[in-house]
N, C-alpha and C positions, 0 to 999 in steps of 0.2 A: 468257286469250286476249291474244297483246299484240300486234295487227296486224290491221285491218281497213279494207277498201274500199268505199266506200260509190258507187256509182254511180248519180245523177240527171240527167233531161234538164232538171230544173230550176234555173235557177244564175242567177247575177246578169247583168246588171241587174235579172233577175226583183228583185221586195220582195214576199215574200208567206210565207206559216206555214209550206208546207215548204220556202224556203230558210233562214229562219228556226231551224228546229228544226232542220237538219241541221248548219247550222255550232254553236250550241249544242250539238250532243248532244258534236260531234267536239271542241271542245273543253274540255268536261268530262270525258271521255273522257281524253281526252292530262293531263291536272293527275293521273289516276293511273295512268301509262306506258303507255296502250294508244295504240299507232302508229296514224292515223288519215289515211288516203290516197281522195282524190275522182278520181272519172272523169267529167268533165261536159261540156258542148257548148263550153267555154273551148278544148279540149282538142284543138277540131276545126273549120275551115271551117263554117260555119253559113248557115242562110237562114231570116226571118221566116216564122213559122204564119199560117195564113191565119188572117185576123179578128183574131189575138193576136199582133203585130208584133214585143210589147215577150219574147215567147217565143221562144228561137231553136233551129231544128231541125236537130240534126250531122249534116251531110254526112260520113259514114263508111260504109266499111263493115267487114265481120265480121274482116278479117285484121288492121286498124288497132286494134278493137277487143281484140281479143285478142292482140298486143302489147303496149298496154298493162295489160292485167290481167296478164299474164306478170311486165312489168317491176317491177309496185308490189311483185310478192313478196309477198301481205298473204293472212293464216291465215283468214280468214273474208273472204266479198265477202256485201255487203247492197244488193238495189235498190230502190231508193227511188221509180222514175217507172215507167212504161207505156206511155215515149214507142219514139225509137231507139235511145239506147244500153241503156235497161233492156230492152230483148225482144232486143237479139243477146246482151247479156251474160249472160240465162239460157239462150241457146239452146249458148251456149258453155262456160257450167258444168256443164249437162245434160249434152253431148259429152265433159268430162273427168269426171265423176262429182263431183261439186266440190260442198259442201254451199253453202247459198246462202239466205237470207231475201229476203223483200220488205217491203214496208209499202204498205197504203192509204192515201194522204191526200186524195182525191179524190172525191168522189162522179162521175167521168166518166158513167158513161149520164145520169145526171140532163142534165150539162151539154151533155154531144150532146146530147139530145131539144129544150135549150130552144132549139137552132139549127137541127138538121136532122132530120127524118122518123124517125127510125128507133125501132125497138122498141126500149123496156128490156133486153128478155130477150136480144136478140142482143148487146147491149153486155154486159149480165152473164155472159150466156154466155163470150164474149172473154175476159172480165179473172178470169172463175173461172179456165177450163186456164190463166193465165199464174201467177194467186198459187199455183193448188194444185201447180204443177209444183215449187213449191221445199219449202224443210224447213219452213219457219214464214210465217207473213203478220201482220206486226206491224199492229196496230189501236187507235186513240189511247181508245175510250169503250167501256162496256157497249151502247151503245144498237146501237153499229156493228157491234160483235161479233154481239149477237142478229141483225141484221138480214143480214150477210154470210152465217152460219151458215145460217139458213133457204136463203139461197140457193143455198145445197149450196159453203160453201169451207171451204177445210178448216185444219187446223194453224194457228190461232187465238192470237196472243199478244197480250197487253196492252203497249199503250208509251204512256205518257200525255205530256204534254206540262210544261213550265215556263213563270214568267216573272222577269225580272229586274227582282228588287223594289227596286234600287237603280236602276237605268235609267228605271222608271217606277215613279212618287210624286208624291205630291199637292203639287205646284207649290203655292207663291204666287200670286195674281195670273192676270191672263189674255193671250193673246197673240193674242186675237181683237180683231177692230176695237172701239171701244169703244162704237160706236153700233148695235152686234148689240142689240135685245132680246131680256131676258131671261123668264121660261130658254133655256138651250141645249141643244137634242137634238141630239148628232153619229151619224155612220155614217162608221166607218175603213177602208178593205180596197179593194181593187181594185174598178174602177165597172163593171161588165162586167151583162147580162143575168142571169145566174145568181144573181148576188146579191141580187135581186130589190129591190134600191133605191129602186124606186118605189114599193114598197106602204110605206116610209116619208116619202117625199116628199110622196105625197098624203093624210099626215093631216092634220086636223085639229087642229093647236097650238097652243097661248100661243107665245110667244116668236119664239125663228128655230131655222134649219134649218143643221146647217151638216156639208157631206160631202168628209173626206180621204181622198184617195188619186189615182189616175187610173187609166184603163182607156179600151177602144176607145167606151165609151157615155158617156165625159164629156163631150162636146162638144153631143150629143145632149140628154142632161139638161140642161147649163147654157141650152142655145136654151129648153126644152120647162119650163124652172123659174126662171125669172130672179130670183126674190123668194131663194131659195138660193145659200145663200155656198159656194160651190167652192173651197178652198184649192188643191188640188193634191196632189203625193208629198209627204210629211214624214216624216224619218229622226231617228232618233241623240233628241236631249235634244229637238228641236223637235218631232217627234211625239209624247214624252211629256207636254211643254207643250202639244200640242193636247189631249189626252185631256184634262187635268185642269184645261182650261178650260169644259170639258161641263159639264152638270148630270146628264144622263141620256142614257147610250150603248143606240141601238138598233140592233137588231141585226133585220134582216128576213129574214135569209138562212132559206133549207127545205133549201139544199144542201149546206153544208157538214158537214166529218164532226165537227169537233173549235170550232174558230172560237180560234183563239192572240187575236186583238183583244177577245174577252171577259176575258181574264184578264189582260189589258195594263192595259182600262180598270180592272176594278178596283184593280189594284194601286193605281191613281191617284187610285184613293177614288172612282167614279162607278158610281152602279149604271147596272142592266141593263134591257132591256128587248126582250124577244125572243118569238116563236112559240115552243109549245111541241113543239120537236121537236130530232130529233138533233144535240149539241151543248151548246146551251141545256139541257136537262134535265137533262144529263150534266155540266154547268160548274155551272151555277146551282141546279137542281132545288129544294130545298128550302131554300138553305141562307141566306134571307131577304136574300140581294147584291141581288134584282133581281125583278120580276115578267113571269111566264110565261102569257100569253093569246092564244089565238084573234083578242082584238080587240086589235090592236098599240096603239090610240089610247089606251086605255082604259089598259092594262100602263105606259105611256112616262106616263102620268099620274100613274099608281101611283106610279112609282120616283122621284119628287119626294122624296117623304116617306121614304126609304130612309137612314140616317144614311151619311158617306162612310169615315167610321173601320169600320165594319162590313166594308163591300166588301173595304177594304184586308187585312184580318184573313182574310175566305174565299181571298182570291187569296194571301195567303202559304200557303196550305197543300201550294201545286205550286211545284217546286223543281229547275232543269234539271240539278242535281245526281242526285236523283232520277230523275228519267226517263232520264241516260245511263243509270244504273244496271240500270235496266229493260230498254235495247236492250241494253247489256252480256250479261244472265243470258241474252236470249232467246236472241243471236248463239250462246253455249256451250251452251245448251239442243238448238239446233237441231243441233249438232255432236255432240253426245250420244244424238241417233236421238229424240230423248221431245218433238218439236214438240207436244205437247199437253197440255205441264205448265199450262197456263191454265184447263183444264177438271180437269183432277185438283185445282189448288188450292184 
């Protein structure tokens, strides 16, 4: 395959796992000649989502869209989001017969629910007919897979994830204030509800607390948690020098499907400390990086005593070289009619 369209309503200034993985996948992807072309909200007049500002939603509609998927010319089109440009862009491939992948990265009903009324099942319902409309539905763990699958979706492929183990490594020295007590428990990723940041806030700890990223519920926390160091967004070398100023990265989130910032931290040498659920199980599960408990307080105590040369060692073993690899086979899987080589293998 040497040309593929990858279409996300999610795109920068978004800083989060799938814009993250998308630009990774594409250019690894391109170092072995496969053409690699984005259709995003850049693309298009835009207006802020309600509650999530820093998300911008494309004012487009279906003829603009499908212009552009025309012009990029690209042998395979993958969607990546759930937002507007990924449900006209299936509705436009369905219309030409056009083979087409998705990917979940998302637990959406989850995150509906923790804001507005509505049932799981109508949310699941929704985002089943959109993945099962296409040839495959890329999915980053075992854990999600099971759990989509029960749900009745279909055409099921694995695409796991990387990290860049030169980008993020265990720093020297620390780049936190120097009158933080120690230890340091960090939480990285967007501050928003969903991520459930408070059930780390409110342990009980030795040391300090200290939480990067930003989100519509920073501001909220920083009022409601004053004793907590709030850095803000950190990118590029200085987010990797926040990780590896931690002692112990926790990790509270129940939503996420995959969690990229577990594998960031360890590369950095910092174990884990997380609920045992989708994700975490699937990152961490056995493989002594980190400890996995119902009582977060109890886990984030554990991973003290966790060597930092270990973690670094589990987190080389995901390689975004690897994972384009993965979306590579599935994209020609899906083109081949056999979207259910994940279950035959």
């Amino acid at each position: 395959m040497s040309s593929i369209l990858i279409v996300t309503d999610a795109w920068r200034p978004q800083i989060n796992g799938v814009v993250r993985s998308l630009e990774r996948t594409a250019s690894e992807l391109e170092k072995i000649g496969v053409r690699v072309e984005f259709l995003t909200p850049a693309d298009f007049r835009t207006l802020p989502c309600p509650t999530y500002p820093e998300i911008r939603l494309s004012l487009a509609h279906k003829g603009m869209v499908r212009r552009r998927i025309k012009a990029h010319g690209c042998e395979h089109l993958h969607i990546a989001t759930e937002g507007p440009l990924g449900l006209m862009s299936a509705s436009i491939a369905r219309n030409w017969n056009m083979p087409f992948t998705t990917s979940y990265h998302t637990r959406f009903p989850e995150y509906v629910s923790a804001r507005l009324p509505i049932p799981l099942a109508w949310s699941y319902g929704w985002l089943r007919r959109f993945h099962n409309s296409g040839q495959g539905c890329m999915v980053a763990t075992r854990s999600l897979e099971d759990d989509l699958r029960a749900r009745g979706f279909k055409h099921l492929q694995r695409w796991s994830r990387g990290v860049d183990e030169h980008a993020f490594q265990p720093f020297e020295g620390s780049v936190l204030p120097a009158d933080l007590p120690r230890p340091i428990f960090m939480n990285v990723g967007r501050v928003a509800v969903e991520k459930n940041i408070e059930a780390f806030l409110e342990l009980d700890l030795p040391g300090s607390k200290v939480v990067v990223g930003d989100g519509p519920q920073l501001e909220s926390l920083k009022r409601k948690y004053p004793d907590v160091h709030f850095t803000g967004s950190k990118v590029d070398e200085e987010l990797a020098r926040h990780y590896a100023s931690a002692d112990v990265f926790v990790f509270p989130s129940l939503t996420d499907t995959f969690g990229n910032v577990l594998l960031e931290a360890l590369a950095c040498g910092v174990p884990v400390a997380a609920f045992p659920v989708m994700g975490p199980l699937d990152v961490i599960g056995e493989t002594g990086a980190g400890v996995l408990s119902e009582n977060l307080q109890e886990a984030a105590l554990a991973a003290l005593d966790i060597p930092r040369d270990h973690c670094r060692q589990v987190a080389l073993n995901y390689t975004w070289a690897a994972s384009a690899m993965q979306f590579l086979n599935n994209a020609e899987e899906a083109h081949r009619g056999q979207p259910d080589g994940l279950e035959a293998a």
